[in-house]
N, C-alpha and C positions, 0 to 999 in steps of 0.2 A: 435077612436082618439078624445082626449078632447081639447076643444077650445087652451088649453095655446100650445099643441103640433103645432095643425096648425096655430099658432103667430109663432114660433119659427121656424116651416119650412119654414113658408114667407119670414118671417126676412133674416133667410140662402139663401133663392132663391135671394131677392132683393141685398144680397149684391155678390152674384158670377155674377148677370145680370149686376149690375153697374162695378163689374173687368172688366167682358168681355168688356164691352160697351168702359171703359175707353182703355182698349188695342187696342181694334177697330181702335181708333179714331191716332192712333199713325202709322207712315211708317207702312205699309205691312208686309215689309223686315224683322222689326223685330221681326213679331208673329212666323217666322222659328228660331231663336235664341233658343237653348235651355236652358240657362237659362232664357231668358223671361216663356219658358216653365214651368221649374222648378218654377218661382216665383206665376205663374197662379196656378197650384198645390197646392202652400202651402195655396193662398190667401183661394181657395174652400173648401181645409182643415180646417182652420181655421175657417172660416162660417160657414162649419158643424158640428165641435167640438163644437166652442161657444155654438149656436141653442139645440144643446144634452146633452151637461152641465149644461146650463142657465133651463133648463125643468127638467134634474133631481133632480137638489137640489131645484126648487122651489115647485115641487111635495114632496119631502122628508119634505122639511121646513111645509106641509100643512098637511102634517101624522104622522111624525116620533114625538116622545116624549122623553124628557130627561132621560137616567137611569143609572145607575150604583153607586156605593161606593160614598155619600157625603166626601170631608174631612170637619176638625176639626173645622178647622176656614171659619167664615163668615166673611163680610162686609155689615151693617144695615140687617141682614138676608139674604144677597146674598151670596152663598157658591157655591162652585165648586167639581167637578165629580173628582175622580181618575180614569179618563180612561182612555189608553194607548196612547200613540202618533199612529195617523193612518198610517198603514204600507206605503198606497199610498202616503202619505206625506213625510215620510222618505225615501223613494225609489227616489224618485222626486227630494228631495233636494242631496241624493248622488249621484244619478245621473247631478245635474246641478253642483254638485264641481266637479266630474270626468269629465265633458266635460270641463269646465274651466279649470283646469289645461291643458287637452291637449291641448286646443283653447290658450293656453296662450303659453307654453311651447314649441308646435310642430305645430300644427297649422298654430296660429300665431304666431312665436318664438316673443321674444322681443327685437331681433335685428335685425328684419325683418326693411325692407322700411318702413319710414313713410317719409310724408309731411313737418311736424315738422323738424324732424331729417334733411332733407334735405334744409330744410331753413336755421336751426343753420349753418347747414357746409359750406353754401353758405356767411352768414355774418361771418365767422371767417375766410373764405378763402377772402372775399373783407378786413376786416378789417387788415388782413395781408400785404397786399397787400398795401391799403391806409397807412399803417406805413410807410412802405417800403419808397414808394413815397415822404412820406412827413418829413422824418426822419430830414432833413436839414432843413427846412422850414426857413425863417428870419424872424423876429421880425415882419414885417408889415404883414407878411402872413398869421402868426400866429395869430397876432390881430383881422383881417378882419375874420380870421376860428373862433375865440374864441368868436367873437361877433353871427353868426350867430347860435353857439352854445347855449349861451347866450339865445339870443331872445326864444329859440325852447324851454330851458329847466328849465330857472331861472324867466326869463323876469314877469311868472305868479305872483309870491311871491315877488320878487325883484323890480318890476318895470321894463319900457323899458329904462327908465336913472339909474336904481341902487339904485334909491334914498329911496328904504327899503317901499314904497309904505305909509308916512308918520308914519313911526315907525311901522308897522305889518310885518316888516321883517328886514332881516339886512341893514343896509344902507353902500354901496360900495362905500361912497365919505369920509365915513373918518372909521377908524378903530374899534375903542369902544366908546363908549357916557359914562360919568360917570356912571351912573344909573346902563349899564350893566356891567362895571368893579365892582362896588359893588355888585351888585348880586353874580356874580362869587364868591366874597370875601366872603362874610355872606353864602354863601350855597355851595361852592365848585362848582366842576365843572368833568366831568369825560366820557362825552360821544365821545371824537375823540379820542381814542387812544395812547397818544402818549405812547415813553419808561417810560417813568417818572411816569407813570400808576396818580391815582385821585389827584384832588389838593383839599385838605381836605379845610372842612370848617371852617369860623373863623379864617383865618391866620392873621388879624388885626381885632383890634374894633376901635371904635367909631374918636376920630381923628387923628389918625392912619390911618385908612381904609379911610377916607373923602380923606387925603392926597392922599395917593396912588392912589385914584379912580380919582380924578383932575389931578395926576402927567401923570400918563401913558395916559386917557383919551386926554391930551393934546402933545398928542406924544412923549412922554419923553422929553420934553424941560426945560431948566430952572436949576436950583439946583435941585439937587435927593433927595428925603428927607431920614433920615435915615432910617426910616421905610420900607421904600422899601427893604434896605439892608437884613434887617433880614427877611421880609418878603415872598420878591420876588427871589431875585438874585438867590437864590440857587438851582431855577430850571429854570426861566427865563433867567439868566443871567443878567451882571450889566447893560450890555444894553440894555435888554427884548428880545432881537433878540431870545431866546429859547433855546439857548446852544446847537447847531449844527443841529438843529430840535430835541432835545429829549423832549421836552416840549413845546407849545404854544409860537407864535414870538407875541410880543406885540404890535410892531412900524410898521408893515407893513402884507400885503397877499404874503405871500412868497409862492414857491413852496409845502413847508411841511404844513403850513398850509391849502393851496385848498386841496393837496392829502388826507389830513385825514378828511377834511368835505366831500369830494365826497364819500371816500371811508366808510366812518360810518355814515354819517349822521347828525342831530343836531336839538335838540328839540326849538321849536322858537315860536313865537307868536302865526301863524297863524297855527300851530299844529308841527308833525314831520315830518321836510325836511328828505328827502327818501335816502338810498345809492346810488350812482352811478356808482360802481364798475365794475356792469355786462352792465355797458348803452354806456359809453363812453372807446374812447382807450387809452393810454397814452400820443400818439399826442394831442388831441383832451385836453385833464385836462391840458396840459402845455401850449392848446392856450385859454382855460379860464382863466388862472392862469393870461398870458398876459395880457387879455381882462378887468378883473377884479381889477388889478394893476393900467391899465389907468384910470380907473373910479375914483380910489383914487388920482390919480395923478391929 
């Protein structure tokens, strides 16, 4: 017996004395469990295999010589054997997709029990429920819910007053700033959804587009300039409100508007504000919508 064989049976013995040792040291009770049994089993198995693997191929690796068929091509002179895929390797790998499929299919089917699964059904069955309850909710209720919404879920980007955390996010006290209505204008606009699909870019230039970006920026106040007409109106409507919600409301955070930033999202400063579709309920969007409104107000 050569020195590496009795390394590797040490090895193997040290690590079945530390199983044992660690089982020991655990209730009594449970060294009668048969599957503690079964796990003690596999653990000795395993140290033995190792130990007799680890000595075969490192005896093979200190004897054995490369042979068989070069192929064609190298790499700086490094070429490779055409030898056959080793049966033990093949047999190994079919065998671990045969037991995956059963362990997947029968097994453990895939609509067995899981943790998960029974969390999800636990929040769709509260979140039911909390509808239910709160279906009527009044105005100040909805507030008080939509701020603490608010703080949990916007407050990071947003600020805890709305105030857009000095321009690296939207600011909740007034609706568009110039700056961003021109954007819009010179580059379109296309990521909340509405019916009215992209608002193409370049729908004014130069004082045209300055007008409109002051006009609306300042809440539609004042004389409309014509520009707006052709511009605007035909999907905003003449008074930006967005033509029933088929298109973005200009003058205020309406309902249709939160639903299609919760619900898709919206690229901003401080990177891409995330969907909130699967986060929140439909209570819950109609008391930020609230919440959101007063900040304007």
């Amino acid at each position: 017996m050569n020195a590496l064989m009795i390394k590797a049976l040490g090895f193997a013995a040290l690590l079945i004395i530390a199983t044992i040792a660690v089982v020991n040291s655990l209730d009594m009770d449970v060294l009668a469990d048969d599957m503690t049994a079964i796990t003690m089993g596999g653990a000795i198995a395993v140290a033995t295999i190792t130990a007799g693997v680890a000595v075969k191929y490192i005896n093979q690796i200190k004897s054995d010589t490369a042979g068989g068929e070069l192929a064609e091509e190298n790499w700086d002179g490094i070429g490779e054997y055409k030898n056959e895929l080793p049966s033990g390797w093949a047999y190994s790998f079919l065998a671990l997709f045969l037991w995956s499929m059963w362990y997947g299919l029968i097994g453990y089917p895939v609509n067995a029990y899981s943790s998960i699964g029974e969390y999800n059904e636990e929040v769709i069955a509260y979140n039911k429920k909390f509808e239910e309850t709160h279906k009527n909710a009044d105005e100040a209720t909805l507030k008080e819910m939509g701020e603490s919404i608010y703080l949990v879920q916007c407050a990071q980007c947003h600020g805890n007053s709305g105030d857009g955390l000095s321009g690296r996010a939207q600011d909740f006290s007034t609706r568009m700033t110039k700056a961003q209505v021109l954007d819009v204008i010179n580059n379109g606009q296309n990521q909340l959804g509405y019916p009215l699909g992209m608002m193409p870019p370049a729908t004014a230039q130069g004082e045209h587009a300055e007008e409109i970006a002051a006009y609306v920026a300042g809440g539609m106040k004042g004389e409309q300039p014509a520009s707006y007409i052709g511009a605007c109106s035909g999907c905003h409507g003449a008074d930006g409100k967005g033509n029933g919600g088929m298109s973005p409301n200009l003058v205020e955070y309406d309902a249709a508007v939160m639903s299609h930033t919760l619900q898709h999202g919206k690229k901003g400063i401080l990177g891409k504000m995330p969907s909130f579709k699967t986060l929140i309920t439909p209570v819950q969007e109609k008391a930020l919508t609230v919440y959101v409104q007063s900040l304007s107000n």
